[in-house]
N, C-alpha and C positions, 0 to 999 in steps of 0.2 A: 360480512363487511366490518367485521370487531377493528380490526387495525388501522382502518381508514377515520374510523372516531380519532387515532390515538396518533395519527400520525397529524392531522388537522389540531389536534391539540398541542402535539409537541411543536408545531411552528406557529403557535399563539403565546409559546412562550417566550419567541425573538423579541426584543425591544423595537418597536415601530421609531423608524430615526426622523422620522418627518412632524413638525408640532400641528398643534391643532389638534381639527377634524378632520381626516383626509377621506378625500370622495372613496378612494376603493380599498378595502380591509386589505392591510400587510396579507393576512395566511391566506387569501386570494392568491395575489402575487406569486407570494411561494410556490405555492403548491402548482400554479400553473407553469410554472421557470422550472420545477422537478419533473414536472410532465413532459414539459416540450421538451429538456434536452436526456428523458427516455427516449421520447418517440423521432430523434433525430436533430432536433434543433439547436447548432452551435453558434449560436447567436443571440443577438436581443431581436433583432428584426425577423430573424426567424419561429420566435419564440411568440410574440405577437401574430404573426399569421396563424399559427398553429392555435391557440388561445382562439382566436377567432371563427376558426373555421369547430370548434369543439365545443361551440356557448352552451348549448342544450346538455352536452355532457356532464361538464363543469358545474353545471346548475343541478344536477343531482347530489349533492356532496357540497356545492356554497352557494353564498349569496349571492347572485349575480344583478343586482335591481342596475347596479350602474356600468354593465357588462364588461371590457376586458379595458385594458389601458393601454397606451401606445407602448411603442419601443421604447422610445425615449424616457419612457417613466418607468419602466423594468430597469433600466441600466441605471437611473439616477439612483434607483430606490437601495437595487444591491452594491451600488458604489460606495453606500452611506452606511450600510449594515456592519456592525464592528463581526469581523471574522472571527473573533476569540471566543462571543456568542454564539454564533452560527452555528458555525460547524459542531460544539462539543451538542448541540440540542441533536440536531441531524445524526450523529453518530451514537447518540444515546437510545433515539429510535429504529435504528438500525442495529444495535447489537443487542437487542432487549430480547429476542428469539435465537439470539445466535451465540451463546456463549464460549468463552475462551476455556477448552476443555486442557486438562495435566497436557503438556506436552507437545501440545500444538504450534505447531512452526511459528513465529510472528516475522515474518522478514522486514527489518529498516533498509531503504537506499534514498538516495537521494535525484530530484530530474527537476531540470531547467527549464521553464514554458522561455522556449527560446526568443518569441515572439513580442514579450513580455518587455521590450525594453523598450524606453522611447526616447530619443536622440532630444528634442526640442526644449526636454524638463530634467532632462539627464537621469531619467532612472534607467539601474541598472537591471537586465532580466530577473525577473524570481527564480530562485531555488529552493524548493519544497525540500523537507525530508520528510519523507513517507512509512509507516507502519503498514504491512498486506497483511492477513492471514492467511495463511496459505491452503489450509485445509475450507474454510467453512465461504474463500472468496470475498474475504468484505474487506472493505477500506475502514482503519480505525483508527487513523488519526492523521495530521500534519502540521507541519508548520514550516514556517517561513526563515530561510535561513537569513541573518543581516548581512547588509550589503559589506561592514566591517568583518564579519563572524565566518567562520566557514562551519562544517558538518558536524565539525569535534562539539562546539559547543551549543547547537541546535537539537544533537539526537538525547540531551539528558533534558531539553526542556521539553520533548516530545513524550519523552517518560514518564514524565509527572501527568502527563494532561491523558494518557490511554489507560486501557487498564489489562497489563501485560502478566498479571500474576497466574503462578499455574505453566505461565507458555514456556518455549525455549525460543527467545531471540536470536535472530542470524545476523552478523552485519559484516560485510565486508572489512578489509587491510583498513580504509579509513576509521571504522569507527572502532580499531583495535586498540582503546584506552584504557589504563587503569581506572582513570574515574567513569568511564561507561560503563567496564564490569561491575565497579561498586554500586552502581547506581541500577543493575538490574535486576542484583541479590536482593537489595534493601528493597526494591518492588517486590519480592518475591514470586522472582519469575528465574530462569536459567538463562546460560549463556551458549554461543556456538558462535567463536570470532574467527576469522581470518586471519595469518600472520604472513604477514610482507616484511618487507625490509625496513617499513617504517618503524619496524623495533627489532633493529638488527640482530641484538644479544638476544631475546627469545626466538627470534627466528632462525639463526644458524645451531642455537640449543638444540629445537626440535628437530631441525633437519637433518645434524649431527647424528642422533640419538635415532634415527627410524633407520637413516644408511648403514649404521651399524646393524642394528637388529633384523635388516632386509637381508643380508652377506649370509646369515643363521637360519633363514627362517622364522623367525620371533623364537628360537631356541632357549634364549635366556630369561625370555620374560612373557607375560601371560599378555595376549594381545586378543582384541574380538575384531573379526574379519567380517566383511561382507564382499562379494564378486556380481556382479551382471554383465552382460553382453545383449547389445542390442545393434540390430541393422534394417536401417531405412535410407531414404533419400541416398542412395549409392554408395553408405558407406556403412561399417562398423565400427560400433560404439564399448570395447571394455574398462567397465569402470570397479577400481578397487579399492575398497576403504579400511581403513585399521585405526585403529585406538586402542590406546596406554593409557594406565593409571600413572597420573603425576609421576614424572621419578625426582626422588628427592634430591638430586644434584644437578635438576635442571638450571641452567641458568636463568637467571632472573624471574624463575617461576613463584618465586616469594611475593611478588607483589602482587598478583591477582587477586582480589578477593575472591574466594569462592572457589579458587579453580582445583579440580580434581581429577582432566585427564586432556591428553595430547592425542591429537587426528592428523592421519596424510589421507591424501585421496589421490589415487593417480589412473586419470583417464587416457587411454590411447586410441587415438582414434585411425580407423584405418579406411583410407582412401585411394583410388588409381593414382593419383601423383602423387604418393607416399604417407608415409603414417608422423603423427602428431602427437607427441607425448607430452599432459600436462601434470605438473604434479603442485598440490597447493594443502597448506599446514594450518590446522587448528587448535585455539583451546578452548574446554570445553568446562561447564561448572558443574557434570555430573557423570557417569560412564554412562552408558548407552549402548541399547543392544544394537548390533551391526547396522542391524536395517532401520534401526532409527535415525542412528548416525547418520548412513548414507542418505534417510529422508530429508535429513534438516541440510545437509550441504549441498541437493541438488533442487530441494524445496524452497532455496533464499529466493532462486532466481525464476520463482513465478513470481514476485512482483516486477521484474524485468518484462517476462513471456505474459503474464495476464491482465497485471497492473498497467507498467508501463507503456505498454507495446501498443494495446488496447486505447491507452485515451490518446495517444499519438496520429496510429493507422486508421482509430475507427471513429473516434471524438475531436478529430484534429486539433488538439490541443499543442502542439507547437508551432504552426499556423496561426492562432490565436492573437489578435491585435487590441482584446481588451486590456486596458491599462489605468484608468482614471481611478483614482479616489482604491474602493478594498475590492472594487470589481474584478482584476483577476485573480485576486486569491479566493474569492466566495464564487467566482466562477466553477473556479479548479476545481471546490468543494462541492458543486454540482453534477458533476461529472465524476466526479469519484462514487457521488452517492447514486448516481443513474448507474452508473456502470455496477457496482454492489448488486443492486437490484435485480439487474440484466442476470447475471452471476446466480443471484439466487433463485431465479425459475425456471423450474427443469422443465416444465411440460414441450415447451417447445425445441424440436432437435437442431439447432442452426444455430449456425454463431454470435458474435452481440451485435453486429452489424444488422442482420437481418433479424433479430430480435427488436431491432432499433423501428427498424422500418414496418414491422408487423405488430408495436406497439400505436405505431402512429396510422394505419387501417382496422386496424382493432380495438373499437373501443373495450369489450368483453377480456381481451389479452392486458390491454394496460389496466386494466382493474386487478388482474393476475401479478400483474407485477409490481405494481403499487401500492395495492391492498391483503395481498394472501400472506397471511403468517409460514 
């Protein structure tokens, strides 16, 4: 049980927002709002039942003299908790076993708790941007984009507050900025951007530059390829990747900091009502062997498939009607850290739904998942 000292202590380091004395310890609280929404609970009223029906549990691990608090006082409590605190404590105890190894995918995207808005106070839904890992499954960071602000200038304050060094960043056409690339070198971490039309001149550069050298064969210039073929769900899947070293008469390739080579990837997909060819352009801050490449461009979109998809279908987090005070962003940051969790405990073969549910029958399981390094 070493981790369960350390994770009870890392939520003794929150700031208690309430004065005084108050009848039931904050890391109570916590630790029981981290419990219940493992073991199911997308709510404050659900989160209190579950707290309740678990007292004898809970009382292995806390103080329980003044046993569990209402609903009402779960939600006022983390309504009042500054987010900026929160989350970086949670996320500190969460990647302390799990380190950002060379190389490692970091996918940024951004998702809308759509639910999140409220007509009466006129706020406007949240939009998170999000950090995955995409190899070790953990959530490691987010933040809140302003309601003035869009993605461009939320994913460099997300930067400072993770710790991305070592990794290789993905991020979609949005966050394909010069001052993003600069700002992921200077972390000391890599790039792997998307290029759309939102930056026309590099984008018809490299699209230019690969249709020539596709006509040849990459004849004229050294290229590192990777190919797979896959077929499920009624169809086939061939995906083909290529990267270039920078060529020096790219266009607009001067302003990247950092940048040192160009990627197409082109997926055709083959279906009974006909085949689908997508083809999409990257730059990248280092060469890469084939199959790296190809990891880090199809590896962005497990925060889509495992992140996103996950706190939606299985956390119902767009459904979500908490809104008062920092409750749903220290919510979100509950379910990121339940879902992490879920993620990292392999014993059980079934997905995080029923991991969900077999935390909440299981007290021996939720010890697994909450306490095993």
């Amino acid at each position: 049980m070493e981790r369960s000292t350390s994770l009870i202590d890392q939520l003794g380091n929150v700031t208690d927002p309430r004065p005084g004395e108050p009848v039931y310890p904050l890391v109570n609280i916590l630790f029981m709002m981290i419990c219940g929404v493992v073991a199911g609970a997308d709510d404050f009223v659900a989160i209190a039942r579950f707290a309740n029906t678990k007292k004898d549990w809970f009382a292995k691990f806390l103080d329980m003299t003044h046993g569990v608090p209402s609903h009402d006082r779960f939600n006022a409590i983390l309504n009042a908790i500054k987010p900026e605190e929160f989350e970086p404590i949670l996320l500190a105890w969460l990647t302390e076993l799990h380190k950002i190894t060379n190389g490692q995918v970091i996918a940024i995207d951004g998702k809308t708790l759509r639910r999140s808005y409220d007509h009466a106070s006129g706020k406007a839904a949240i939009h998170m941007v999000s950090a995955w890992a995409t190899a070790n499954h953990l959530s490691l960071g987010q933040t809140i984009v302003d309601q003035k602000s869009n993605e461009i200038t939320a994913i460099p304050k997300l930067l400072e507050i993770i710790e991305v060094s070592g990794g290789l960043v993905t991020i979609d056409a949005m966050g394909c900025q010069t001052e993003i690339a600069a700002k992921i070198i200077d972390e000391g971490a890599d790039y792997c951007l998307a290029v759309k039309g939102n930056q026309p001149t590099l984008h018809e550069g490299i699209k230019a530059f690969f249709l020539s050298h596709l006509e040849d064969d990459f004849a004229r210039v050294d290229v590192v390829e990777h190919h797979t073929k896959e077929a499920a769900h009624g169809r086939i899947d061939e995906r083909s990747y290529y990267l270039c070293e920078l060529p020096e008469d790219l266009p607009d390739g001067s302003r990247w900091k950092g940048l040192q080579a160009i990627g197409m990837s082109i997926n055709n997909t083959q279906r009974r009502k006909g085949d689908e060819i997508a083809v999409r352009y990257y730059i990248v801050s280092k060469m890469l062997p084939g199959e790296d490449f190809a990891g880090a461009v199809r590896g962005h979109w497990g925060i889509e498939n495992s992140c996103h998809w996950q706190l939606d279908v299985t956390f119902g987090e767009d459904q979500c009607r908490i809104r008062k005070g920092h409750g749903d962003e220290n919510f979100s940051t509950l379910r990121r850290t339940a879902l992490s969790l879920l993620k990292q405990e392999k014993t059980a073969k079934c997905g995080v739904k029923n991991k969900r549910l077999t935390a909440g029958w299981d007290d021996s399981y939720m010890e697994k998942v909450v306490f095993s390094p």
